[in-house]
C-alpha positions as CSV (number, residue, x, y, z in Angstrom):
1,X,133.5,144.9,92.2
2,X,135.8,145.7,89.4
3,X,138.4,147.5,92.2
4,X,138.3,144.4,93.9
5,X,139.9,142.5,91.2
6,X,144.0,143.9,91.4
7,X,143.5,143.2,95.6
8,X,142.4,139.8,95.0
9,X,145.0,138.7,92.8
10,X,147.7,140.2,94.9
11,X,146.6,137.6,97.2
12,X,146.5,134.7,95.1
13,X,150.3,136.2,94.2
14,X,151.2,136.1,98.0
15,X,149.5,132.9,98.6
16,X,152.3,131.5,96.0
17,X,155.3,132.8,98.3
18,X,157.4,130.5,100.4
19,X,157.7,132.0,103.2
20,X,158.7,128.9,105.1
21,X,162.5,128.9,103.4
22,X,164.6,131.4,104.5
23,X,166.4,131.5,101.4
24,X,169.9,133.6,100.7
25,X,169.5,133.5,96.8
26,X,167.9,136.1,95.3
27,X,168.9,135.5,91.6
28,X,168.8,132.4,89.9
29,X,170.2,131.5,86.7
30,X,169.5,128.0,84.4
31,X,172.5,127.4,82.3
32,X,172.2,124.5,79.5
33,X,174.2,123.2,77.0
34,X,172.3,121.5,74.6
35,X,173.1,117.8,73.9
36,X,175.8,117.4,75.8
37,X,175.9,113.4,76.9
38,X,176.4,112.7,81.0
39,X,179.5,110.5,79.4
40,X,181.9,113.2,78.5
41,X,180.6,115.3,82.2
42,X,181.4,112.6,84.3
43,X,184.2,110.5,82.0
44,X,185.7,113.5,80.1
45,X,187.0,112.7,76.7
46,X,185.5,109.2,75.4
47,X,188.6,107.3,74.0
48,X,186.4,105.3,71.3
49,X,185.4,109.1,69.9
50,X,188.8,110.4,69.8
51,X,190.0,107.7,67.0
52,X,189.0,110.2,63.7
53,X,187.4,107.0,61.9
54,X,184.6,107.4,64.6
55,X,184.7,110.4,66.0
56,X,184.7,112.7,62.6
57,X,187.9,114.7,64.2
58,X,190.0,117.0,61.5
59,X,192.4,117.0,64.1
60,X,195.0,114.4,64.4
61,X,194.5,111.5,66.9
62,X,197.8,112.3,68.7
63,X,197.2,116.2,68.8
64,X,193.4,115.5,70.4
65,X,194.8,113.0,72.9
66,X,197.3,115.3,73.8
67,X,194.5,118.1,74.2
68,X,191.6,115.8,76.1
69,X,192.9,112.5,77.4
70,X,194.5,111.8,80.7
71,X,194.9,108.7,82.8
72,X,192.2,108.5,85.1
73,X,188.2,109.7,84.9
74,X,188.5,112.3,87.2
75,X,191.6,113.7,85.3
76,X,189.8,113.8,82.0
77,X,186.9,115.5,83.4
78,X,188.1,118.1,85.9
79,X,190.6,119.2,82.4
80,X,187.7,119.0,80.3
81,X,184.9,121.3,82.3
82,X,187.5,123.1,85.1
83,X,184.4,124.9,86.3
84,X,182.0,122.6,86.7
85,X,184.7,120.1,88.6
86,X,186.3,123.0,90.2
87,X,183.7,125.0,91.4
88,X,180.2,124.0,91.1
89,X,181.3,120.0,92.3
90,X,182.9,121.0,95.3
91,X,180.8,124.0,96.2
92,X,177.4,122.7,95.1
93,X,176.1,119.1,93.7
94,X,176.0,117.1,90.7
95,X,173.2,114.4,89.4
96,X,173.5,112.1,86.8
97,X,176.4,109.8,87.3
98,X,174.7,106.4,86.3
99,X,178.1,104.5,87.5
100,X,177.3,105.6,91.0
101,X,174.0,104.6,90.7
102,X,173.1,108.3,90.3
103,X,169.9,108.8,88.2
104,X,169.0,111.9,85.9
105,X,166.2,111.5,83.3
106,X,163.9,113.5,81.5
107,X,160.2,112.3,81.1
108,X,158.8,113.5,78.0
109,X,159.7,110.2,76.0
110,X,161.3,111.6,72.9
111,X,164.5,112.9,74.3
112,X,165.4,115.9,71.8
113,X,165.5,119.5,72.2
114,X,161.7,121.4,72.1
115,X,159.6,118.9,74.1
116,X,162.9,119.0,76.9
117,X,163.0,122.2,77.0
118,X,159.1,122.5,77.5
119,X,159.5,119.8,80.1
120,X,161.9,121.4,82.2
121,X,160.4,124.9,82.0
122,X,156.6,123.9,82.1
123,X,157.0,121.3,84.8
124,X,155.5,118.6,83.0
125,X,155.7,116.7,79.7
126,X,153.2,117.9,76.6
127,X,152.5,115.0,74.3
128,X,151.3,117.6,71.7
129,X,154.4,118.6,71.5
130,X,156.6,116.1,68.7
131,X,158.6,118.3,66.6
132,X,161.3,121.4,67.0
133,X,158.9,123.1,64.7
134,X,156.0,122.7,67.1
135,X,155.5,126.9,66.9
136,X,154.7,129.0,69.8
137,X,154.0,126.9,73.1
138,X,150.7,126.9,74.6
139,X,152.1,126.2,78.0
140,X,153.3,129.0,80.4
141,X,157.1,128.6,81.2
142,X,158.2,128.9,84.8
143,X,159.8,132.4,83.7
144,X,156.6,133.5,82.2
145,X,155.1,132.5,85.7
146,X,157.6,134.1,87.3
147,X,157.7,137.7,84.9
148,X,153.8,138.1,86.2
149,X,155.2,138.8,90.2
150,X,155.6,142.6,90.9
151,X,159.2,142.2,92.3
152,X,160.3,140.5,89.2
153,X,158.8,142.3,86.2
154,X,160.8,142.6,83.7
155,X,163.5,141.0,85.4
156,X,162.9,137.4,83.8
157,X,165.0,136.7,80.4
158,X,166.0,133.9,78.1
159,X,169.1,134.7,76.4
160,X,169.6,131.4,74.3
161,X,171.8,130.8,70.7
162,X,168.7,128.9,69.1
163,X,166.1,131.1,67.2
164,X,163.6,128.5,68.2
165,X,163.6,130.0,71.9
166,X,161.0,132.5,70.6
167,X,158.6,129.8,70.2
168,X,159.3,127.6,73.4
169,X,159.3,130.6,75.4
170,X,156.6,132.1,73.5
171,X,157.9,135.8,73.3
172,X,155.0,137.2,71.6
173,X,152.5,136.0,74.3
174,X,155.3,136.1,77.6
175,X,156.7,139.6,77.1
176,X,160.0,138.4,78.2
177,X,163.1,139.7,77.8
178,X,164.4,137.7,74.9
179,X,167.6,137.4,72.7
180,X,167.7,134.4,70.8
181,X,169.2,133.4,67.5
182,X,170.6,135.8,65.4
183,X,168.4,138.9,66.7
184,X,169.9,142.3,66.5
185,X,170.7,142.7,70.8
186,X,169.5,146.0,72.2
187,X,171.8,148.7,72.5
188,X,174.3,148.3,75.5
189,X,175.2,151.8,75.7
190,X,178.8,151.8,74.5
191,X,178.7,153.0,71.1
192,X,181.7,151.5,70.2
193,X,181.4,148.2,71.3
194,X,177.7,147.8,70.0
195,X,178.6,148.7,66.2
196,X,181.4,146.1,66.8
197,X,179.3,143.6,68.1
198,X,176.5,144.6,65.2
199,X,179.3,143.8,62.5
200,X,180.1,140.9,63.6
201,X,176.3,139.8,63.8
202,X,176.0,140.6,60.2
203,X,179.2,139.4,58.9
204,X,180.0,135.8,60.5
205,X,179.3,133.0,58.4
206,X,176.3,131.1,60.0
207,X,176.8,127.5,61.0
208,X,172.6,128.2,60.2
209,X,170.2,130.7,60.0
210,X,168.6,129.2,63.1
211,X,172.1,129.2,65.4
212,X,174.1,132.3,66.6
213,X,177.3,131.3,67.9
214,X,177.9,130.8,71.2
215,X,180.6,133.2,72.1
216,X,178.8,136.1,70.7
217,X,175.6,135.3,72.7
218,X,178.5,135.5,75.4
219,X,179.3,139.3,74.8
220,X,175.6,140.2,74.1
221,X,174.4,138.2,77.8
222,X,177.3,139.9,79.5
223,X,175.7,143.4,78.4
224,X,172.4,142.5,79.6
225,X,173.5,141.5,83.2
226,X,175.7,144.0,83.5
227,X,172.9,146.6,82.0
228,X,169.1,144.4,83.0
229,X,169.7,143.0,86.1
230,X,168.1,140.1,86.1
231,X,166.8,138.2,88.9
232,X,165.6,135.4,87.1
233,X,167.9,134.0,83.7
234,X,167.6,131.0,81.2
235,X,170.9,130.8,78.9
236,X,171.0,128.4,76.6
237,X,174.6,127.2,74.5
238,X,173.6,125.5,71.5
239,X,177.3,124.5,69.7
240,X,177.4,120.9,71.8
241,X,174.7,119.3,69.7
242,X,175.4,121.3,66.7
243,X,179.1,119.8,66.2
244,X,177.7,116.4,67.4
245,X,175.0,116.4,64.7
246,X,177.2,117.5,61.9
247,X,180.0,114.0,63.5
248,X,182.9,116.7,64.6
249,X,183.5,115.3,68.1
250,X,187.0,117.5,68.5
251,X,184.3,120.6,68.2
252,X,182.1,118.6,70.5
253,X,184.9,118.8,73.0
254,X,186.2,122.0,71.9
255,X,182.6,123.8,72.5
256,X,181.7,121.6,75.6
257,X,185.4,123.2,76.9
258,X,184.5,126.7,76.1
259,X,180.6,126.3,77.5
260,X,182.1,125.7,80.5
261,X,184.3,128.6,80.9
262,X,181.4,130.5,79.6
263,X,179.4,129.6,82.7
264,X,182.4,130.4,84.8
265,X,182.4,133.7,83.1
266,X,179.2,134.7,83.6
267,X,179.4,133.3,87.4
268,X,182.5,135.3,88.3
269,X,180.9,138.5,86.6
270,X,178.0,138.3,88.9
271,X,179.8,137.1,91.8
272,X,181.7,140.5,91.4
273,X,178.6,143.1,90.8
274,X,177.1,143.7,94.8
275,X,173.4,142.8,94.0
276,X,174.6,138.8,92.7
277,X,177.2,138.3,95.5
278,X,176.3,135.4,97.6
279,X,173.0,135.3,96.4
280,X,172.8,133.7,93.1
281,X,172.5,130.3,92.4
282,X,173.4,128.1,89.2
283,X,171.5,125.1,87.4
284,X,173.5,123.9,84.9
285,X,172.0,120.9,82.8
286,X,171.0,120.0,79.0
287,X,168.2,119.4,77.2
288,X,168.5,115.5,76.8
289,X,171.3,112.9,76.3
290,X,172.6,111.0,72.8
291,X,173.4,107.7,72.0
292,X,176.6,105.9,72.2
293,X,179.1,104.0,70.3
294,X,181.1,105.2,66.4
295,X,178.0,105.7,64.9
296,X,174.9,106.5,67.4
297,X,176.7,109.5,69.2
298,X,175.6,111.4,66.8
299,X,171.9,111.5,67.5
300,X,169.2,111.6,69.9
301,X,165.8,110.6,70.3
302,X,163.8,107.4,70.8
303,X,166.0,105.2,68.3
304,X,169.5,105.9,70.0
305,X,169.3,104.4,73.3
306,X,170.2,106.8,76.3
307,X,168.9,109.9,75.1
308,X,167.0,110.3,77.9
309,X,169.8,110.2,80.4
310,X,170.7,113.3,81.4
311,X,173.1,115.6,84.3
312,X,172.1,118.2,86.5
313,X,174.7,120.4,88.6
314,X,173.6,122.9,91.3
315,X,176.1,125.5,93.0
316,X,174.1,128.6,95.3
317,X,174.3,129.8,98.7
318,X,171.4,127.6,99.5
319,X,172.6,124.2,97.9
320,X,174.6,122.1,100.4
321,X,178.0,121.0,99.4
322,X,177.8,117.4,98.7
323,X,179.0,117.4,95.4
324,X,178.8,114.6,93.2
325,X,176.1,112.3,93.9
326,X,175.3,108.6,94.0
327,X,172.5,106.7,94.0
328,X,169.3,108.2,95.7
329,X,166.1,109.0,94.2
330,X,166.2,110.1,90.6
331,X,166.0,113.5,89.5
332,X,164.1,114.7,86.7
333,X,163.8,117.1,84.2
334,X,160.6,118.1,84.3
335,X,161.2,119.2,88.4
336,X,164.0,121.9,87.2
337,X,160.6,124.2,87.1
338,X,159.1,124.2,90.8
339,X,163.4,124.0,91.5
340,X,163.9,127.5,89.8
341,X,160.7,128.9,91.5
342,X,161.7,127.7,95.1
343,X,165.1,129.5,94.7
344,X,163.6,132.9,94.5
345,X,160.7,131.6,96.8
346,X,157.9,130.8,95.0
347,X,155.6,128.1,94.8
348,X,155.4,127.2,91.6
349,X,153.4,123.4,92.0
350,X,150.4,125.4,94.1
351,X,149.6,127.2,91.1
352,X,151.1,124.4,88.7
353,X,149.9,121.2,90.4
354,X,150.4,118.9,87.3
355,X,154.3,120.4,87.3
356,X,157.1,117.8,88.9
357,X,158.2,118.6,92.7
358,X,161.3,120.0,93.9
359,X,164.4,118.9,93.8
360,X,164.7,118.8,97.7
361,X,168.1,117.9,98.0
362,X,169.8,121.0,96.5
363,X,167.5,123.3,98.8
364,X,168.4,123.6,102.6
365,X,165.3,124.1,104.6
366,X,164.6,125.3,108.4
């Protein structure tokens, strides 16, 4: 009996396939930029933030106008995030517009960082879950899911700038491939570059002990693709609700501005390495939404009201090109999980049933 065992669950692996999609990605990669409010995607720069007396700016009111505000919406946005308006608009889609009528929320009804990220890599809510200091998560992530297929062993990794990743993703119990916080990166096999890198690590004054900075996650992430190839990647930016916490909206734009030519970065790296050509696809979201107005911007959660709004963008060789939405059916957080799974073909709600459904629109199907 005991040889039947590794045949039988080969099966059940199968049996979670899609075999119906004929699918071109092959790689899939969930970008998200933590706290970063639908407003400033869709709007750009908000013009009651960029008066200092609200929005906490050490730059001068002129000097940040000059920087972030144009004319018209689509002017202030397309200069704020040139990727996401540039590329992933017009080649892919975008949820979350609530002035078209375009609906993105997330479920778990507290609307900050550990229960959304749960949400959308579980598939589903946990209402054990009320704090960022929950500890290691006793649900099994989409990428854990995913880690446990033959073809993608070792290929699933969460590369993220918060520490607490290790817990959400539970790295002791996963065996993912995990950077996260202020970690020590493995080696990348240029000598040279990885002391570099390692003095910087030890040397840059933390914004916390829980946060490494964004654009040195950047150099160690590029390493990894170039090195790991991953099929399957979670990256997570951390500075957009850092700076927003601490009242610094000119660093909220500044970071939301460089996040996005981070993605672009890591996009047009793997659009130029063979194995990612024309077969990778981008999610790009956050983790939940903020308030609004001089004060509530500031914060998230139950007490500032739109937290739980949210965006969503989606640009891959199987994601039809009908760019930004409006109205429709509304999309949710908690269905980014069966979403990720169905891009490298696999079913994750058949073994999940509690998790959300696909996003249908963003997949083209026979």
């Amino acid at each position: 009996m005991p040889k039947l065992v590794p045949a039988l669950l080969g099966l059940l692996w199968c049996a979670t396939s899609l075999p119906a999609l004929a699918l071109k990605t092959q790689t899939v990669v969930l970008i998200v930029s933590d706290g970063l409010r639908w407003q400033e995607i869709f709007q750009g720069a908000d013009p009651l933030l960029l008066e200092a007396k609200n929005g906490g700016s050490w730059v001068e009111d002129a000097e940040l106008k000059r920087r972030y505000w144009r004319a018209t919406t689509q002017e202030r946005r397309q200069l704020l995030f040139p990727f996401i308006w540039g590329t992933v608009a017009r080649q892919g889609q975008i949820f979350g517009n609530r002035a078209l009528g375009s609906d993105a929320h997330v479920t778990n009804g507290l609307a900050f960082s550990y229960p959304g990220y749960n949400e959308m890599s579980v598939g589903f809510p946990n209402p054990h879950i009320r704090s960022n200091e929950f500890g290691p998560n006793p649900n099994i992530s989409v990428f854990e899911w995913l880690n446990r297929f033959p073809q993608l062993t070792g290929k699933v990794a969460i590369y993220g700038t918060w520490s607490i990743y290790a817990d959400i993703f539970n790295e002791q119990r996963s065996q993912l491939v995990m950077q996260a916080g202020w970690k020590a990166p493995p080696k990348s096999g240029d000598a040279g570059r990885d002391a570099l890198l390692a003095r910087l690590l030890d040397t840059a004054t933390r914004f916390d002990e829980e946060d490494v900075d964004n654009s040195l996650l950047q150099v160690e992430l590029l390493d990894y693709v170039r090195t790991g190839q991953p099929r399957v990647l979670f990256v997570g930016y951390g500075e957009t609700d850092n700076w927003a916490h601490q009242g610094r909206y000119d660093l909220v734009l500044e970071s939301a501005h460089r996040t996005d030519g981070f993605a672009r970065e890591l996009w047009e790296t793997m659009q130029s390495m063979p194995q990612y050509h024309g077969t990778t696809t981008f999610i790009i979201t956050t983790d939940h939404g903020r308030g609004s107005g001089p004060q509530e911007w500031k914060e998230h959660g139950v007490e500032q009201k739109g937290s739980e709004n949210i965006w969503l963008a989606v640009i891959g060789p199987d994601t039809p090109a009908l760019g930004e939405r409006s109205g429709g059916s509304p999309v949710t957080q908690a269905q980014i999980a069966a979403t990720v799974a169905a891009f490298v073909g696999k079913d994750y709600r058949k073994d999940v049933p509690r998790a959300a459904p696909v996003i249908a629109d963003v997949l083209k199907t026979p």
